[in-house]
C-alpha positions as a Markdown table, in Angstrom:
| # | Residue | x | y | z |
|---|---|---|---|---|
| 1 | Unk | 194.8 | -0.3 | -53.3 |
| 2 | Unk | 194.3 | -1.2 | -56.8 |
| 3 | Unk | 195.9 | -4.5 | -56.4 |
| 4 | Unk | 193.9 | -5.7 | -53.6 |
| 5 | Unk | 190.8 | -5.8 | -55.7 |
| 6 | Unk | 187.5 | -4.0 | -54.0 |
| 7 | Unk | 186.7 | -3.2 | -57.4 |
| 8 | Unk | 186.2 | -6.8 | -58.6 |
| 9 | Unk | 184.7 | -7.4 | -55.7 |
| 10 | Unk | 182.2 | -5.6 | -55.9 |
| 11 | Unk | 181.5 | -5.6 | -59.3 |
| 12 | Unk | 180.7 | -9.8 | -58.6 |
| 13 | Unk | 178.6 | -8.9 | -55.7 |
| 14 | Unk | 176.6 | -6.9 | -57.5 |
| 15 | Unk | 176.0 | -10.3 | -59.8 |
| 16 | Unk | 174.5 | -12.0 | -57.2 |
| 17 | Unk | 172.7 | -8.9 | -54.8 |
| 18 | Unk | 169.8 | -9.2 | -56.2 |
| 19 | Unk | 169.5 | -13.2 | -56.0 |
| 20 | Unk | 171.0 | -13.3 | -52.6 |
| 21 | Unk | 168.9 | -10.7 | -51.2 |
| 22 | Unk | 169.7 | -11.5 | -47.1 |
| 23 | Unk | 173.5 | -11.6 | -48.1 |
| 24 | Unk | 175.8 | -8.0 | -47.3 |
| 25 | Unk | 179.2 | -7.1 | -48.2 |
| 26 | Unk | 181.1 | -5.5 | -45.5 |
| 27 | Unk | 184.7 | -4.8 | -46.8 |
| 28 | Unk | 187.2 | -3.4 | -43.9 |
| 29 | Unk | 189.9 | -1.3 | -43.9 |
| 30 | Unk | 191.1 | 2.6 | -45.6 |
| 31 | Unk | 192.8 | 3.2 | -48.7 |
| 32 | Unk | 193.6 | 6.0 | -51.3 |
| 33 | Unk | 190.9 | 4.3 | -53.4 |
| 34 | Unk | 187.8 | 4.8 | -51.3 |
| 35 | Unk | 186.2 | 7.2 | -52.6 |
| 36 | Unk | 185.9 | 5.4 | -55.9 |
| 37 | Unk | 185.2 | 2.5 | -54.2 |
| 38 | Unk | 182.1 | 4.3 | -52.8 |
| 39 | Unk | 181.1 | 6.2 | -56.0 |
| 40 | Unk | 181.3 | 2.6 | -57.7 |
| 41 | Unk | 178.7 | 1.1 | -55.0 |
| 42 | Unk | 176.5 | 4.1 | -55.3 |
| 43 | Unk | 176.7 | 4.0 | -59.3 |
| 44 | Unk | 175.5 | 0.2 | -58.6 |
| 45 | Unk | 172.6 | 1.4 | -56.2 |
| 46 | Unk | 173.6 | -0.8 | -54.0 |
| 47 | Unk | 174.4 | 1.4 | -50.6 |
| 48 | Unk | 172.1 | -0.6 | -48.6 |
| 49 | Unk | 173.8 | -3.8 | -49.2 |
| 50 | Unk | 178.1 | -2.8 | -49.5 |
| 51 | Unk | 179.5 | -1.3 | -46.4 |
| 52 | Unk | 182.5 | 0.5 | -46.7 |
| 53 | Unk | 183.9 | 0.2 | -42.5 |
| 54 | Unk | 187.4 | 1.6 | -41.8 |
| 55 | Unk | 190.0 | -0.1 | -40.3 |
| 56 | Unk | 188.7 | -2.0 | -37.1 |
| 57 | Unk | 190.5 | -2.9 | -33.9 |
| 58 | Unk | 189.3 | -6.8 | -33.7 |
| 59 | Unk | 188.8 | -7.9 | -37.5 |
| 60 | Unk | 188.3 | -11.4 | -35.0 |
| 61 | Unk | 184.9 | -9.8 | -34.1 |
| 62 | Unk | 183.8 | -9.6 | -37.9 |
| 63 | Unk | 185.0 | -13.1 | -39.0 |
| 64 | Unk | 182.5 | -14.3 | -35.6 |
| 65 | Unk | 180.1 | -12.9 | -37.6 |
| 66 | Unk | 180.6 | -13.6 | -41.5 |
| 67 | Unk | 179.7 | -16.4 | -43.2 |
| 68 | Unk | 182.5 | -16.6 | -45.9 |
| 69 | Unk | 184.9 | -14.2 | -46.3 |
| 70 | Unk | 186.5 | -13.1 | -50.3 |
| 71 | Unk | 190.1 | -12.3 | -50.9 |
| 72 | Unk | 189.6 | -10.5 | -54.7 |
| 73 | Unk | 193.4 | -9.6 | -54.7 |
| 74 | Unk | 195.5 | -9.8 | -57.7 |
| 75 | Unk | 198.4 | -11.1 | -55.4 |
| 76 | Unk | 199.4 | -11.0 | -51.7 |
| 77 | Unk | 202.9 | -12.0 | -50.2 |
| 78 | Unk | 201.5 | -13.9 | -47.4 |
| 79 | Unk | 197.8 | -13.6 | -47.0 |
| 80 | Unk | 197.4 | -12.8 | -43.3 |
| 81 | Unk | 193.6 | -11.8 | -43.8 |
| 82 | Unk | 193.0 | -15.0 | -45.6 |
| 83 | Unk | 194.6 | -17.3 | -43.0 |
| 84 | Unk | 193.0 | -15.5 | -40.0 |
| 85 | Unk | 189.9 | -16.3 | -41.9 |
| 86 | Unk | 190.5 | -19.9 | -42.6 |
| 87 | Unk | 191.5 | -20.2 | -38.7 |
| 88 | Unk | 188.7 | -18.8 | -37.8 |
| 89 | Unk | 186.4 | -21.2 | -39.3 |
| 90 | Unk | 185.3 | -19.3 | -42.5 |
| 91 | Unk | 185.6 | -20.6 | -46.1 |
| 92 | Unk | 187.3 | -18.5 | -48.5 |
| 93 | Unk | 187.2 | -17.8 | -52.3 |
| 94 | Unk | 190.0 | -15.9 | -54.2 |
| 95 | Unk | 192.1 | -16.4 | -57.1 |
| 96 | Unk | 194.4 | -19.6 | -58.3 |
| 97 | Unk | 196.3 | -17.2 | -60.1 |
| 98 | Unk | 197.3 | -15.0 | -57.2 |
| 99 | Unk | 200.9 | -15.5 | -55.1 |
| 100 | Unk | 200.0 | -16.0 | -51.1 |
| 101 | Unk | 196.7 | -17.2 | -51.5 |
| 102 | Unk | 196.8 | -19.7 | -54.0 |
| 103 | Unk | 199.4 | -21.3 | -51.3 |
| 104 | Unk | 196.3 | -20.8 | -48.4 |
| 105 | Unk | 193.7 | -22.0 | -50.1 |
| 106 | Unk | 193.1 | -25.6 | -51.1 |
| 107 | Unk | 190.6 | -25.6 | -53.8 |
| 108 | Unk | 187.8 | -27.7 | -52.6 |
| 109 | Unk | 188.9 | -28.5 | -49.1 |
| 110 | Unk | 188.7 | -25.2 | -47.6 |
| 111 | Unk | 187.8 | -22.8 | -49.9 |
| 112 | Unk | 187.0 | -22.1 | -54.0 |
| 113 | Unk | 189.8 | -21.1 | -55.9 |
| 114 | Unk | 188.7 | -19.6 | -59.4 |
| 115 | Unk | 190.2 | -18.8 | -62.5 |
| 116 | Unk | 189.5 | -17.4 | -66.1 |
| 117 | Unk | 190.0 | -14.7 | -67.9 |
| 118 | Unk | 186.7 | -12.8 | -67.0 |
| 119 | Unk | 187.7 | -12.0 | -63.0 |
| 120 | Unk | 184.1 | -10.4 | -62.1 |
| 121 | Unk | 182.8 | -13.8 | -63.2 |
| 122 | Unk | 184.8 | -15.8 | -62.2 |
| 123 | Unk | 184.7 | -14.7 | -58.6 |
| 124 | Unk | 180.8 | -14.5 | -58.5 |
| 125 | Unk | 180.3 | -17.6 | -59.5 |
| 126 | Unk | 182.6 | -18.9 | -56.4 |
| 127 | Unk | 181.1 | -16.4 | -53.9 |
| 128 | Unk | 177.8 | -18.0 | -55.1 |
| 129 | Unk | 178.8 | -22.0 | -54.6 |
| 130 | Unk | 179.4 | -20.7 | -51.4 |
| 131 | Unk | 176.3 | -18.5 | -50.6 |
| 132 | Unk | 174.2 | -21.0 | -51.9 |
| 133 | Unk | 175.1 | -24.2 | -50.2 |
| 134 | Unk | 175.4 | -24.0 | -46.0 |
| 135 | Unk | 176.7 | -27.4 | -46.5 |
| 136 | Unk | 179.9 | -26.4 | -48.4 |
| 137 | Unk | 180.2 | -23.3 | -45.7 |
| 138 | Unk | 180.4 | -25.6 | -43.0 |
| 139 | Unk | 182.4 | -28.8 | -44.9 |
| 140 | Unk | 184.8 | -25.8 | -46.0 |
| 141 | Unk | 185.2 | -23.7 | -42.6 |
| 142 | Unk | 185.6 | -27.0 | -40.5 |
| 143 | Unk | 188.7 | -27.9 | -42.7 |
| 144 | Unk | 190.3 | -24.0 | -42.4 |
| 145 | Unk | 191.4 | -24.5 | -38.6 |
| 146 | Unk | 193.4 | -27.7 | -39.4 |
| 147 | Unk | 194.9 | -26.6 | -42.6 |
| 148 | Unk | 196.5 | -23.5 | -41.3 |
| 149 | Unk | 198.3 | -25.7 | -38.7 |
| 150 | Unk | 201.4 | -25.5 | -40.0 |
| 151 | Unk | 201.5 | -22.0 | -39.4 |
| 152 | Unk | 200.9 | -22.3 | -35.5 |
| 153 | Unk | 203.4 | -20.2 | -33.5 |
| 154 | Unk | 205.0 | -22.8 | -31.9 |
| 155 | Unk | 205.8 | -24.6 | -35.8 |
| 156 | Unk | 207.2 | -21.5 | -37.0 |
| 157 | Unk | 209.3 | -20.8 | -33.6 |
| 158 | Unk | 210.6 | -24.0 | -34.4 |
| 159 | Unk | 211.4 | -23.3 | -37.6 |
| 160 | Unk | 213.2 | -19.9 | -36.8 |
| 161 | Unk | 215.0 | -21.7 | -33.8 |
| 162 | Unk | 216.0 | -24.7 | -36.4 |
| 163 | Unk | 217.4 | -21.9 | -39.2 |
| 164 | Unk | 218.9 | -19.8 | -36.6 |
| 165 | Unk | 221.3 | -22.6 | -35.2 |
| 166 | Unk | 221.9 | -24.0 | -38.7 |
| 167 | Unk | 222.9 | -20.3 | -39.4 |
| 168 | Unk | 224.9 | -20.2 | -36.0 |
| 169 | Unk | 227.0 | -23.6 | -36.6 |
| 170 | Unk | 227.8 | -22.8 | -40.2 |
């Protein structure tokens, strides 16, 4: 959808294809907007490099294999995708000015987050800090584990059990 942001997306990898030349983009999942999305790649020449997969059973699989992982979206409520990322080790780039994953990442501790008024740039030139520097990769995607530990299962049982006798008292 438009809000997610493929467009942007790929419109910044396209920046940096030709200078990152071993580097794909594999962007997962179906939407009404995929047939754009693959007439915008093909405009771009670049169906060699962008893969368009469906939606997958194990997205766990894919993050094994990535070495960062983008959230382009304009905003997201909680950022699911970009917390299973940061737990699985991978540093992320997205926006400072979008909801859910402004609150995910921290800027320079586990991820890039970018701003300014030309998005396309903006978000190249943070996918390429971390496409060309293995040393901010791994700096970055050691740190994602520990800071999404606040949202373990067993905090945010807590939590519910805490707000659900505070509820049942009152």
């Amino acid at each position: 959808t438009f809000e997610k942001g493929h467009k942007t997306l790929i419109d910044a990898y396209a920046r940096l294809a030709d200078e990152f030349s071993e580097w794909d983009l594999k962007i997962f999942g179906d939407g009404k907007l995929r047939v754009k999305l693959e007439g915008q790649v093909e405009k771009l020449k670049l169906q060699e490099r962008v893969q368009l997969s469906g939606t997958i059973p194990n997205v766990a699989e894919e993050f094994m294999r990535a070495q960062i992982f983008v959230v382009p979206s304009l905003y997201e409520s909680f950022g699911l995708a970009t917390a299973e990322a940061l737990v699985s080790g991978l540093p992320v780039v997205g926006f400072a000015d979008c909801p859910g994953t402004n609150e995910l990442i921290k800027h320079d501790h586990n991820g890039i987050l970018v701003s300014g008024s030309q998005r396309v740039v903006a978000l190249a030139d943070g996918m390429k800090d971390l496409m060309s520097s293995s040393k901010l990769r791994e700096r970055f995607g050691g740190a994602g584990p520990d800071s999404m530990a606040g949202f373990s299962k067993e905090k945010i049982c807590c939590k519910w059990e805490e707000l659900l006798t505070e509820w049942a008292e009152s």
